[in-house]
TITIPA-450529 format. One line per 5 residues: their letters; for each residue x, y, z of C-alpha. Coordinates in Angstrom, 2 decimals, padded with zeros to 5 digits. Each point is the difference from the previous one (the first is absolute). Example, Ala and Ser with C-alpha at 12.3 -4.5 7.8 and 13.67 -1.06 7.14 Angstrom:
// TITIPA-450529
as	012.30 -004.50 007.80  001.37 003.44 -000.66
//
This chain:
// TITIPA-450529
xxxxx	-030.95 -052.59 -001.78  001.52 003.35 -000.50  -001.75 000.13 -003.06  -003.18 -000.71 001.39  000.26 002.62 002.99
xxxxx	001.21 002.70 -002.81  -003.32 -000.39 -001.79  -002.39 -000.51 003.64  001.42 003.23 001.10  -000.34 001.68 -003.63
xxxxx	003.70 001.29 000.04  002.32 000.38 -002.92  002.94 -001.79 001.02  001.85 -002.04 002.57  001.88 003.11 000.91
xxxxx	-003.79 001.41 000.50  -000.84 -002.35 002.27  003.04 -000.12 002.09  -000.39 003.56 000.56  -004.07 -000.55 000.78
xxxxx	000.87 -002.45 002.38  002.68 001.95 001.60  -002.31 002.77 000.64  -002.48 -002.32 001.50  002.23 -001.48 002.39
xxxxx	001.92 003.30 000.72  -003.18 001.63 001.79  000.01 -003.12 002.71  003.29 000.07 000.14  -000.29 003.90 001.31
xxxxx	-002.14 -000.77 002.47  001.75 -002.56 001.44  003.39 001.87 -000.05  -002.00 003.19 002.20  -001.25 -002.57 002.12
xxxxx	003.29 -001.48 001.10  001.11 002.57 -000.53  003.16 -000.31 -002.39  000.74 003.33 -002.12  002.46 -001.77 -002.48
xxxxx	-002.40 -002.43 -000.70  -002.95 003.04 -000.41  002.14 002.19 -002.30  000.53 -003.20 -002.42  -003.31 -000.89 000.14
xxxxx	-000.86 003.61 -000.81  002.43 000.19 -003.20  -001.48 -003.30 -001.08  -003.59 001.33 000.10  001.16 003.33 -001.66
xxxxx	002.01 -001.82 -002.64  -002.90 -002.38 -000.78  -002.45 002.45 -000.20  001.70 002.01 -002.44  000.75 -002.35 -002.06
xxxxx	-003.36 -001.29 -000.64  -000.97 003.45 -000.46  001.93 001.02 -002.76  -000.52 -003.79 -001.51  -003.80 000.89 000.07
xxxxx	-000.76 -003.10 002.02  -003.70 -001.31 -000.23  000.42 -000.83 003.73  000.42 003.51 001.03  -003.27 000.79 -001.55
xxxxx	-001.30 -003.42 001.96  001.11 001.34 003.19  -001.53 003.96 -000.37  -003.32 -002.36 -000.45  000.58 -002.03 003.52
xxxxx	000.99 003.52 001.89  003.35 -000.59 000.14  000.84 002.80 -002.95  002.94 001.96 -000.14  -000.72 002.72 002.87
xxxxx	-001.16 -002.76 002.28  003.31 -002.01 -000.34  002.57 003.06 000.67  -002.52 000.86 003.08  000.41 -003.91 001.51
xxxxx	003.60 001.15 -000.26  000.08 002.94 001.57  -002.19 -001.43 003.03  002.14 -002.91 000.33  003.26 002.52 000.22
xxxxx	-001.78 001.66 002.67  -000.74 -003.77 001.92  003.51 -000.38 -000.35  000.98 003.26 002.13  -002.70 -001.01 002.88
xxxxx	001.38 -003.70 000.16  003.86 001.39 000.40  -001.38 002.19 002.99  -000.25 003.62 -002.00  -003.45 000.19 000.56
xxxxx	000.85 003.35 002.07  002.97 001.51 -002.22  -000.33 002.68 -002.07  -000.14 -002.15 -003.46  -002.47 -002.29 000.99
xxxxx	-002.14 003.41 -000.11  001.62 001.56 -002.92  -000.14 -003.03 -001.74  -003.75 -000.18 000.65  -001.12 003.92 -001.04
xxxxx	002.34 -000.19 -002.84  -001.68 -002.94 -001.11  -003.36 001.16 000.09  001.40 003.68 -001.42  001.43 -001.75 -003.21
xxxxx	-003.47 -001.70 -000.17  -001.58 003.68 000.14  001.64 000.50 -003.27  -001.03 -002.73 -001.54  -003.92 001.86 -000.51
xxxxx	001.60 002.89 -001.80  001.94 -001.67 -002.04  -002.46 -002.45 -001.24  -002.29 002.35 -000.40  002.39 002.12 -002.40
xxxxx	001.37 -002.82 -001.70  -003.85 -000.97 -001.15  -001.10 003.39 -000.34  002.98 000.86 -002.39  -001.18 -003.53 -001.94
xxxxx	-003.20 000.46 -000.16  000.39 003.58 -001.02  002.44 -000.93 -003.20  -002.29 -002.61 -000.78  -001.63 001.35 -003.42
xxxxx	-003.67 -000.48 -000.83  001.06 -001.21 -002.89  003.55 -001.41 -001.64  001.32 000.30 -003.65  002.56 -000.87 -002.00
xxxxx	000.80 002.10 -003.44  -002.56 002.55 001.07  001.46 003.54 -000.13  -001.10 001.38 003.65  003.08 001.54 000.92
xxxxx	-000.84 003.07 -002.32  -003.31 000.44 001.37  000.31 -000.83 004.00  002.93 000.21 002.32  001.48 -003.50 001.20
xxxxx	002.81 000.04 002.91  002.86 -002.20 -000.11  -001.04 -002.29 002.83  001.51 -000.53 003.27  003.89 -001.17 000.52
xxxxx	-001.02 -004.13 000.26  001.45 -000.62 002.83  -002.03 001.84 001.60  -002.99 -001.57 -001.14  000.95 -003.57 -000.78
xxxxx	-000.56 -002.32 002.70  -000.27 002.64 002.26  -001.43 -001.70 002.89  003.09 -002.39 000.42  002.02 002.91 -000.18
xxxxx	-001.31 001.66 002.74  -000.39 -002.83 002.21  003.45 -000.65 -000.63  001.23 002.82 001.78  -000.44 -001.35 003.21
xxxxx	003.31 -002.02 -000.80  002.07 003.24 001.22  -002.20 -000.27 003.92  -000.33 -003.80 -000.06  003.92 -000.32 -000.52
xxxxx	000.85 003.18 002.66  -002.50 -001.88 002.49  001.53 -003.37 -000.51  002.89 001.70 000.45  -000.83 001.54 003.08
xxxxx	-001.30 -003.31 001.70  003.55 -001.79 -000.69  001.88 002.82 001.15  -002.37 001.07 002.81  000.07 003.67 -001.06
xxxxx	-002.73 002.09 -001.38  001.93 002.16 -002.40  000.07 -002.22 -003.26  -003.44 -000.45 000.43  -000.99 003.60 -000.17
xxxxx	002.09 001.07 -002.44  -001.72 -003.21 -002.22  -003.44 001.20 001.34  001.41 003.32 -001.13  000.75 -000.73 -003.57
xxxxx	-003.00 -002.22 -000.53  -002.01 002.82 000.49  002.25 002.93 -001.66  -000.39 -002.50 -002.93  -003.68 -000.73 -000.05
xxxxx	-000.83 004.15 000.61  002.57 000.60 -003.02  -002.21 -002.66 -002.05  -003.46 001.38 000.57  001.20 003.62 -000.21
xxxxx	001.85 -000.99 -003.48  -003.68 -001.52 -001.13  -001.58 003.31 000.99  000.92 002.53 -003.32  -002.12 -003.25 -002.06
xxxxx	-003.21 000.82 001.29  -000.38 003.50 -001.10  000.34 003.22 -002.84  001.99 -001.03 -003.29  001.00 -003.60 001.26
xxxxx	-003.31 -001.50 -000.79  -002.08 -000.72 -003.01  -003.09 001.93 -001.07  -003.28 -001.20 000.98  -001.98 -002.54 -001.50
xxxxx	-002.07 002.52 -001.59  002.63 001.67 -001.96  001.40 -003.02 -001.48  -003.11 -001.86 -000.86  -000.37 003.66 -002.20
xxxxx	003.58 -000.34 -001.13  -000.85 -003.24 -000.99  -002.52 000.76 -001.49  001.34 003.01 -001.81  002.74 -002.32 -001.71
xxxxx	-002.95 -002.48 -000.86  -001.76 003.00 -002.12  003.33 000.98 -001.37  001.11 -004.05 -000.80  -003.69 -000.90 -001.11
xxxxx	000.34 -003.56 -000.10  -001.80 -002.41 -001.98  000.54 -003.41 000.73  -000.04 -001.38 003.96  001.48 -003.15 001.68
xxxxx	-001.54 -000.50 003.36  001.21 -002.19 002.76  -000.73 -001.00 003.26  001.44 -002.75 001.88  002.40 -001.07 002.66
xxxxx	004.01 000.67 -000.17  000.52 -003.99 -001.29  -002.09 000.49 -003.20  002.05 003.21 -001.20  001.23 -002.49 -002.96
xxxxx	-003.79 000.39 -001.19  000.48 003.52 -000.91  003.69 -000.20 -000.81  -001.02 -001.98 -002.85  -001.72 002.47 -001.79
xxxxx	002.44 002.67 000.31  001.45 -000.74 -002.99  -003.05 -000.09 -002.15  -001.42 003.60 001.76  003.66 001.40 -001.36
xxxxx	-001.15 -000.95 -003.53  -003.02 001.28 000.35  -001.19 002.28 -003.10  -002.19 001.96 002.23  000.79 001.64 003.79
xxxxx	000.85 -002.34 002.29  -000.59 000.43 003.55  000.43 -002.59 003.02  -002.12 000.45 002.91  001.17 -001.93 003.11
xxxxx	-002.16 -000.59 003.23  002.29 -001.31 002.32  003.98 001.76 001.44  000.89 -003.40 000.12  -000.34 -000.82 -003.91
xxxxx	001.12 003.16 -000.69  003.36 -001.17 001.94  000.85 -003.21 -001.74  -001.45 001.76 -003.65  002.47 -000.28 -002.43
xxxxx	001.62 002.83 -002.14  -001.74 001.35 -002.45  -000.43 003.19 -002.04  -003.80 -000.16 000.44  -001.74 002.91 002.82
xxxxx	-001.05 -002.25 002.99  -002.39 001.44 002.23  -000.20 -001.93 003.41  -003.51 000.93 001.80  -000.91 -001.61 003.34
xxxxx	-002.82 002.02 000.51  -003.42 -001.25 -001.28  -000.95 003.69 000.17  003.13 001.41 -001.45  -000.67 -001.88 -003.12
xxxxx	-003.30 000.33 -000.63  000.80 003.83 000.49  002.97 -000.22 -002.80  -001.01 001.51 -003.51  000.50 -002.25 -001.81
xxxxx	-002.45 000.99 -002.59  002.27 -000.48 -003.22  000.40 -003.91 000.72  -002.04 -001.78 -002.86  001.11 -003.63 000.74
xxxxx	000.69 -001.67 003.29  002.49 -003.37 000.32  -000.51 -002.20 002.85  002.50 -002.38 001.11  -001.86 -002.10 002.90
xxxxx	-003.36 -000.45 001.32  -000.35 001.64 003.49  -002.02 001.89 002.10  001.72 003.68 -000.69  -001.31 -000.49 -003.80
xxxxx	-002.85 001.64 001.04  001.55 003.35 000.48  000.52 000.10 -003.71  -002.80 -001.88 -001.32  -002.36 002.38 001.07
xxxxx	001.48 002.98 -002.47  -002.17 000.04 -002.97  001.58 002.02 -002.35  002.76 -002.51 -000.64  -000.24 -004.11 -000.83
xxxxx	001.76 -002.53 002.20  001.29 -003.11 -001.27  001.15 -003.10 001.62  004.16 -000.60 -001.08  000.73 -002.87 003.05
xxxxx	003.39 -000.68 000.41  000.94 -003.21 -001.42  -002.77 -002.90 -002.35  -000.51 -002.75 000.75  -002.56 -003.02 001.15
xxxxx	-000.58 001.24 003.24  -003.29 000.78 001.56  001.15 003.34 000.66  -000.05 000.50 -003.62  -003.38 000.05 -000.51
xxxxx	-001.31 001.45 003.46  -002.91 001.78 -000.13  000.68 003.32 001.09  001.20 000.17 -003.73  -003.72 001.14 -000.54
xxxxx	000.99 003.38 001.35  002.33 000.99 -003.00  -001.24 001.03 -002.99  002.52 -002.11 -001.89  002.16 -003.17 000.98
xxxxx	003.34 000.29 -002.06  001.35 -003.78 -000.82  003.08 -000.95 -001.40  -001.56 -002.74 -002.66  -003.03 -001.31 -000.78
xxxxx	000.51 -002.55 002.89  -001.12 002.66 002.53  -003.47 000.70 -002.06  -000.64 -003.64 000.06  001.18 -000.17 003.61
xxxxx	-002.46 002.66 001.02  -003.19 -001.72 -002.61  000.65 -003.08 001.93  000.06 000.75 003.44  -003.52 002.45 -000.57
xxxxx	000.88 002.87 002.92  -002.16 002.72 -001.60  003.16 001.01 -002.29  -001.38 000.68 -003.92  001.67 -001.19 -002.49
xxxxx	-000.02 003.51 -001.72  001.61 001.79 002.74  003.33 -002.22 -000.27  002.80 001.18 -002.51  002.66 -001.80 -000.76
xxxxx	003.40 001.88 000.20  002.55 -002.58 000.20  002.91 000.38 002.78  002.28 002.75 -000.46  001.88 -000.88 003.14
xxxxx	001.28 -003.16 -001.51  002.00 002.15 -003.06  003.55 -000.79 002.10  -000.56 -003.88 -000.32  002.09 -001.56 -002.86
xxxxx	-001.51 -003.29 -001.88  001.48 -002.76 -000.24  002.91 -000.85 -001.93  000.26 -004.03 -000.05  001.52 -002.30 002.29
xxxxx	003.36 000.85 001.34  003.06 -000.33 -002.68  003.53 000.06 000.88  -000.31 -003.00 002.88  -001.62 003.04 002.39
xxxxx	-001.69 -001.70 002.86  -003.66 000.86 -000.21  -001.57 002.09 002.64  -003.74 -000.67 001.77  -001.62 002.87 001.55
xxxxx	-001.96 -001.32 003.29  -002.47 002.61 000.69  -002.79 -001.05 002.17  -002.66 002.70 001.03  -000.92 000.77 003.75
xxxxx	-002.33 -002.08 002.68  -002.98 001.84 -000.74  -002.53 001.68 003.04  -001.30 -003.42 000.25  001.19 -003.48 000.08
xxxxx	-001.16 -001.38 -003.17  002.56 -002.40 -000.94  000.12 001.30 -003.61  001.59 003.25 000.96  003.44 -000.61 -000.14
xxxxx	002.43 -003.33 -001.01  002.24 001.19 002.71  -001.74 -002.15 002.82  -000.56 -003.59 -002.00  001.91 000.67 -002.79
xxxxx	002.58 002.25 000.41  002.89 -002.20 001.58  -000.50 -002.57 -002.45  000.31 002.17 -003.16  002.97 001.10 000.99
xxxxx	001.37 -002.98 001.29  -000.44 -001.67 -003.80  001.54 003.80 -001.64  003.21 -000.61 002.19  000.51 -003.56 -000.52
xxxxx	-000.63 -000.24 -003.51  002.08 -001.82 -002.64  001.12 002.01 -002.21  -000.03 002.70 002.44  -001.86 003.16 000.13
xxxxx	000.17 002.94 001.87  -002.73 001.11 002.53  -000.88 003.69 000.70  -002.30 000.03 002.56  -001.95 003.25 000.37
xxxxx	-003.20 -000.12 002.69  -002.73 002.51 000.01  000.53 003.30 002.10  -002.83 -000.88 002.50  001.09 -003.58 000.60
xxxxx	-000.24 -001.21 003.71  -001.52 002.96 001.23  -003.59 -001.55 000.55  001.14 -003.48 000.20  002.39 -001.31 002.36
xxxxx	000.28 -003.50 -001.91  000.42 001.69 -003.25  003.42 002.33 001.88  001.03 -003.24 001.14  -000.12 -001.64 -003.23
xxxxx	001.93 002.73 -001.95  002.82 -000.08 002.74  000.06 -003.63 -000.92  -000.11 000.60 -003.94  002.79 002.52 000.76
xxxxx	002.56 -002.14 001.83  -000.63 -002.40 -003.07  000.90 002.40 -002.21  003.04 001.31 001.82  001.49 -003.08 001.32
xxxxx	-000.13 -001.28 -004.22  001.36 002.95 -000.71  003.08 -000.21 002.02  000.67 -003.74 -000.91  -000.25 000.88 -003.76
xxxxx	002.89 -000.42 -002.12  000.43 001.57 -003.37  002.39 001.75 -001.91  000.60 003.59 001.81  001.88 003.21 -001.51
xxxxx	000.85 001.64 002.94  001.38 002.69 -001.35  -002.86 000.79 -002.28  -002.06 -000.24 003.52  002.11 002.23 001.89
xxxxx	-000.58 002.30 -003.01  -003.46 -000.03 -000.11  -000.34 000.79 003.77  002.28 002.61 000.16  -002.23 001.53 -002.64
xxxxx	-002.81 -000.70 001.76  001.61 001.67 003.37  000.63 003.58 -002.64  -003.17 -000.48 -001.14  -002.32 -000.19 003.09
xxxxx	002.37 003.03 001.38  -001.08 001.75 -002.86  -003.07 -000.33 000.50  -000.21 000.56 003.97  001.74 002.95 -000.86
xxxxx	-002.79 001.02 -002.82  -003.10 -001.07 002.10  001.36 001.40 002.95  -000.03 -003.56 002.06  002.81 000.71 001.99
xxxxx	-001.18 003.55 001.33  -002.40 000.36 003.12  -003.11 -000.82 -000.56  -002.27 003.22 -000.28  -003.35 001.00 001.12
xxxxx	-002.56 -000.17 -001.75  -000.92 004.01 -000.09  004.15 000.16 -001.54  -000.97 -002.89 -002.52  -003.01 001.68 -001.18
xxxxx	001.98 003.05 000.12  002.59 -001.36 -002.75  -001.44 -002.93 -001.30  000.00 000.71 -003.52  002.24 -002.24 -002.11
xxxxx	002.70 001.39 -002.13  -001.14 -002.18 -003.11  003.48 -000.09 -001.12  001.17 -002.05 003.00  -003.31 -002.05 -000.30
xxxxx	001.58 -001.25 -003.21  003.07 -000.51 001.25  -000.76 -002.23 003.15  -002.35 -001.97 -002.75  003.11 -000.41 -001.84
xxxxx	001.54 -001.18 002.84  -002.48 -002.19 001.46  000.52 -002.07 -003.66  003.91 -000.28 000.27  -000.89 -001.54 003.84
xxxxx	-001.73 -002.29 -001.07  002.12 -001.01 -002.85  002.70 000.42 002.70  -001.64 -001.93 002.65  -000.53 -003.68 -001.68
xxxxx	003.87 000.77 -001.23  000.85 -000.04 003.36  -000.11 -003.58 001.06  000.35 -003.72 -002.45  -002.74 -000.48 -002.32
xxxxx	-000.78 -003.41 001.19  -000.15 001.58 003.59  -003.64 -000.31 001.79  -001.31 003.12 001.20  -002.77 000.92 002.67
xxxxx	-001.27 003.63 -001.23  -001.76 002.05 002.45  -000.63 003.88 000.24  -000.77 002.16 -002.67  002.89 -000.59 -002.28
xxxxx	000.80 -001.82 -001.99  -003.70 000.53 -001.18  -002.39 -002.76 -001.49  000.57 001.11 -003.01  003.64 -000.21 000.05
xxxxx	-000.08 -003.71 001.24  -002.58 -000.82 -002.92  002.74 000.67 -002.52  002.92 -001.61 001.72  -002.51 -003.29 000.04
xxxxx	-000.38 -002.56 -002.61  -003.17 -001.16 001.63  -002.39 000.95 003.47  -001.98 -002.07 002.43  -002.60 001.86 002.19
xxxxx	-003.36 000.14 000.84  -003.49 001.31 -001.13  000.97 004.07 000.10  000.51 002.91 -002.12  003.44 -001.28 000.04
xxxxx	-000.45 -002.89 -002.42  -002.08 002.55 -002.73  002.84 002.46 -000.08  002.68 -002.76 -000.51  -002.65 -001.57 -002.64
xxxxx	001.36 003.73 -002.12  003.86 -002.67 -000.34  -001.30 -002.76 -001.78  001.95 -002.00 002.09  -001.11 -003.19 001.61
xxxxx	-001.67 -000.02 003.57  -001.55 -002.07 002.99  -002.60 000.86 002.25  -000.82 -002.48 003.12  -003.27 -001.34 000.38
xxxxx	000.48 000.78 003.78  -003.17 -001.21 000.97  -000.57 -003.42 -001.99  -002.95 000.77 -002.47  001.47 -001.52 -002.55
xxxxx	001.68 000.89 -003.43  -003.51 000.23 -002.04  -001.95 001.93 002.12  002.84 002.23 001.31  000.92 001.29 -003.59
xxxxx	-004.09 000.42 -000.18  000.21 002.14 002.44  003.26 001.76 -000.20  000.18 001.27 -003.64  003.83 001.05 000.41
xxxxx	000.85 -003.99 000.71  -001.38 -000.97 -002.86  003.39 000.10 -001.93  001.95 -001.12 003.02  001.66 -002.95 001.53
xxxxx	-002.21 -000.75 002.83  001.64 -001.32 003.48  -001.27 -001.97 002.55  001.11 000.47 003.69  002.52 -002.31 -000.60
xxxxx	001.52 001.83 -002.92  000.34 -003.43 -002.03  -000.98 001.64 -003.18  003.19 002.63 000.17  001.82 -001.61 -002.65
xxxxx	-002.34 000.48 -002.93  000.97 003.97 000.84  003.71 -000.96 000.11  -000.48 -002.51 -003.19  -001.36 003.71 -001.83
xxxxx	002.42 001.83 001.53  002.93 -002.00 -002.02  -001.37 -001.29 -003.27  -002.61 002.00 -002.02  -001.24 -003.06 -001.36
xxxxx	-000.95 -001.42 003.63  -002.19 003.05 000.26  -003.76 -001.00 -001.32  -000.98 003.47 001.55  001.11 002.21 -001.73
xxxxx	-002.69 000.98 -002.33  -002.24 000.18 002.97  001.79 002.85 001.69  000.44 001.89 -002.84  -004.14 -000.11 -000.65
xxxxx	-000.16 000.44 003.63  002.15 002.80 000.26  -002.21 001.90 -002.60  -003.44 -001.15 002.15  000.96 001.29 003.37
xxxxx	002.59 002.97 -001.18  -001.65 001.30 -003.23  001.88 000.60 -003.26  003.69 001.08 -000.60  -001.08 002.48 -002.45
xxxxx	-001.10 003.02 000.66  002.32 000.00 003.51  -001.34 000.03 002.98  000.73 003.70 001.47  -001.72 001.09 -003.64
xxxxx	-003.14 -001.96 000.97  000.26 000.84 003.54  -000.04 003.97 -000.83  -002.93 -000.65 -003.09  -002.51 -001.03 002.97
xxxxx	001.24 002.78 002.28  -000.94 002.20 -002.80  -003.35 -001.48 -001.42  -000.96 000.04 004.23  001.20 003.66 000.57
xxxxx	-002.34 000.72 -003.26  -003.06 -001.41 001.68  000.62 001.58 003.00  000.70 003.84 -001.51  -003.36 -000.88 -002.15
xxxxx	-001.72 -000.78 003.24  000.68 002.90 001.53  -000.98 002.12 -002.97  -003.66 -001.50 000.04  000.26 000.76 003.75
xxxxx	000.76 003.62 -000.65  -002.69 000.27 -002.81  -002.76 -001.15 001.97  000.83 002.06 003.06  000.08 003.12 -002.33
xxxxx	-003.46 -001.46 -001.96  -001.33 -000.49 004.08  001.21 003.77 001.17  -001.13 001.49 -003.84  -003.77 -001.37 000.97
xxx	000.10 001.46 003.20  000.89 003.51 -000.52  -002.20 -000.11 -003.13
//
């Protein structure tokens, strides 16, 4: 039941809810106490609400934001309060005393400065907030950034100030018990010393050297750096904060880029959850902004989505764009027809040509290249089935419900329970990682459901498992991996306060020698991490590390679903399932899903699991084999020449076009004006 009301009310915990349902019951509760009237019972029902409140607050509660959308928000709440104190002095007969008055005009005084320092508090945001944002992008030599604000002054600001009014509801509550009005005005008093002390402290923020230059001087600072950089080679992205893994995939291959990399950003929010990298990223909100940007030494273009802001590129002629995605595989969305826009479509293998031939979207077959994936360089092949009586390990990794409800999005509804069901009760045993997709649940309330479900599986397994267990070797591991993540807190600056984002643009560029280092010690996590607990313990893997990647290698063998995830884990060799979620049948699934074709295919009920566990432990029970390794060269391309060397040949060939584009342009506008003046 608990359960159940925890996810109704979308709170995080029972802790969550207790303190949700306190503050519900604690506003009733005041009105009933100033109605009796019965001060003890007001002032506990007052601490409750304030207690409550906060809490939620600074736990980020969803049903804060819930109640700001029903008008009962934030300012609303502490003014029920303050109205219901006041009830309270009329119903115990002080209707005529000097606090009832006092309490009243210092009410509605404390609300007076509420309007100034709202309106400071958004002027000083709006007025740090930078037309554009960078990281590695030298502007500090060209413009003047100031540090930002002290944050506490800006962070959360609003409960701050409404918090004051603890100082004159205490004196007045006070004051009612007592039946004197001098702890009420001196509360009154320091409630509004307080909130004069916080607006005037706002007030040096709004003017002279504490704010940024105009948007006009750093657009030119911008670009001034841009003519200084002269980059060559673009990655553009738009998209919302949950598909910042899109970009963050490439990051890597920009780094190894032989020509000038630059990443242009069009949304704060990406920009936020972007990981580190030693590549300039340019974050430009503005349609305007950007199309105003010279950005006139960019040959070649890389696009990693389809969406509407594509356009704000696209229409530059003097450079080519190119289609990149973020992930192949047999989805529709790997063949959509906005593809026509680009003047190439990178694939990985041949797979994606024929993918493209097939489904006939307006996509030529000469404007696809074939560059292989250089993103899947950190995944190790496979070595043979486990030696040394080492449990094997299955990767679940089912993909995401989808933006509709076709029941061959995801295993996790039909499927998913039962696959892992037959992992954690096989004989000989196997270990289960299960690892969901980022975006799972948030579309679908069946498919949350059906993860929490998966998850208690997986946990409740894990904790009746038995196994041998080096405990000391354990306690080793995570005390390494306690001096490691310290490290690297103390390296990425995780446990500081949060900047602004003028300060971050300010000093965002990456000392490259640190980069290396926190790479360095992002590997010796990892190895640390699956160290850290038995090796015939199930795990449920969520967050952003351990990273796909990382599980691929720790696992012997993967079951998922049709996504980009089962071509990258194609680049092991190592045996794999993929659930036939929604019951066409082996033959004409692997017709239409080429990645399948060298897979164990699963019905819903997951009866077919122990071929894959049968492969897993004897070579010789493995009749695919041969398959994935032809496969592996159809959808990924060849081993030889590497990836990253085929990746940057195309960049190159493209940037060629485009420079001898431009020099036909140039010639025939000088051939034009020559006829002209002649």
């Amino acid at each position: 039941m608990i359960s159940t009301a925890i996810r109704v009310a979308r709170v995080g915990s029972t802790a969550e809810l207790a303190a949700a349902a306190l503050m519900m019951l604690g506003y009733p509760a005041l009105m009933l106490a100033a109605l009796v009237p019965s001060v003890p019972t007001f002032a506990a029902a007052a601490a409750v609400t304030y207690l409550a409140d906060h809490y939620l607050h600074h736990k980020g509660s969803y049903l804060i934001n819930r109640l700001s959308k029903v008008r009962a928000g934030l300012s609303i709440r502490f003014l029920i309060r303050q109205l219901l104190l006041v009830l309270l002095l009329a119903r115990l007969s002080l209707a005529d005393d000097l606090i009832f008055y006092g309490a009243i005009a210092g009410f509605i005084a404390f609300y007076g400065l509420q309007a100034p320092h709202g309106a400071l508090v958004t002027l000083i945001r709006n007025r740090r907030r930078m037309p554009v944002a960078t990281r590695n992008v030298d502007l500090a030599s060209r413009i003047r950034i100031p540090d930002a604000p002290p944050r506490p002054l800006l962070h959360r600001s609003a409960e701050k100030m409404l918090h004051l009014d603890l100082a004159a509801v205490t004196g007045v509550i006070v004051s009612a018990g007592m039946k004197s009005a001098a702890a009420g005005f001196i509360g009154i008093g320091v409630t509004l010393f307080l909130g004069c002390l916080y607006v005037l402290a706002l007030v040096p923020y709004v003017r002279g050297s504490k704010i940024p230059p105009n948007a006009e001087r750093v657009l030119a600072a911008v670009d001034g750096w841009l003519g200084e950089y002269r980059p060559q080679t673009a990655l553009y992205f738009s998209g919302s904060k949950d598909s910042a893994y899109q970009v963050n995939m490439w990051l890597e291959t920009m780094e190894q880029l032989d020509s000038r990399p630059l990443i242009i950003l069009r949304e704060r929010a990406v920009l936020e959850r972007m990981a580190p990298t030693t590549v300039p990223v340019i974050c430009v909100p503005g349609g305007v902004h950007l199309m105003n940007m010279d950005l006139s030494t960019v040959r070649v273009t890389l696009y990693a989505a389809n969406v509407g802001k594509n356009i704000h590129m696209l229409r530059v002629p003097t450079m080519k764009h190119v289609f990149i995605g973020h992930g192949d595989s047999d989805k529709l969305a790997s063949v959509n027809p906005f593809s026509k826009v680009y003047d190439e479509v990178w694939t990985a293998g041949r797979a994606g040509r024929d993918r493209y031939a097939i489904a006939d979207v307006g996509v030529r077959d000469e404007d696809i290249v074939e560059v292989g994936r250089p993103q899947l360089a950190p995944i190790e092949t496979w070595q043979g089935v486990p030696e040394g009586g080492r449990i094997p390990t299955v990767l679940y990794a089912p993909t995401w419900e989808g933006w509709d409800d076709n029941p061959g999005n995801t295993s996790l509804l039909l499927a998913g329970e039962n696959i892992v069901r037959t992992l954690i009760t096989a004989d000989p045993p196997v270990r289960v990682l299960y690892k969901p997709h980022p975006f799972t649940g948030t579309r679908s309330a069946a498919a949350k459901t059906a993860h929490q479900r998966i998850t208690a599986l997986v946990e409740k397994a894990a904790a009746e498992a038995r196994g041998p267990v080096d405990e000391a070797a354990q306690d080793a591991a995570k005390a390494e991996l306690a001096r490691i993540e310290a490290r690297i807190a103390e390296l990425s600056g995780t446990g500081a306060e949060k900047r602004d984002e003028a300060e971050a643009t300010r000093d965002g560029v990456v000392d490259v020698a640190q980069h290396e280092e926190l790479a360095r010690l992002r590997a010796e996590w990892n190895d640390a991490y699956w160290r850290s607990f038995p090796a015939h313990q199930h795990r449920v893997i969520e967050g952003a590390e351990p990273r796909l990647y990382d599980c691929f290698n720790v696992s012997d063998a993967m079951v998922s679903d049709i996504s980009s995830v089962v071509s990258d884990f194609i680049a092991s060799g190592k045996p794999y399932a993929v659930t036939d979620s929604a019951e066409l049948g082996e033959e004409e699934f692997k017709r239409q899903n080429t990645a399948v074709r060298a897979a164990v295919i699963l019905s819903n009920s997951a009866a077919e699991l122990g071929g894959l566990l049968a492969a897993v432990r004897d070579r010789a029970a493995d009749p695919l084999a041969a398959d994935r390794k032809e496969l592996k060269r159809y959808l990924l391309g060849p081993d030889e020449p590497k990836s990253i060397e085929q990746f940057n040949t195309a960049v190159a060939n493209l940037a060629l076009k485009a420079q001898t584009r431009n020099l036909g342009q140039e010639a025939r506008t000088a051939a034009t004006e020559a006829e002209l003046t002649g």
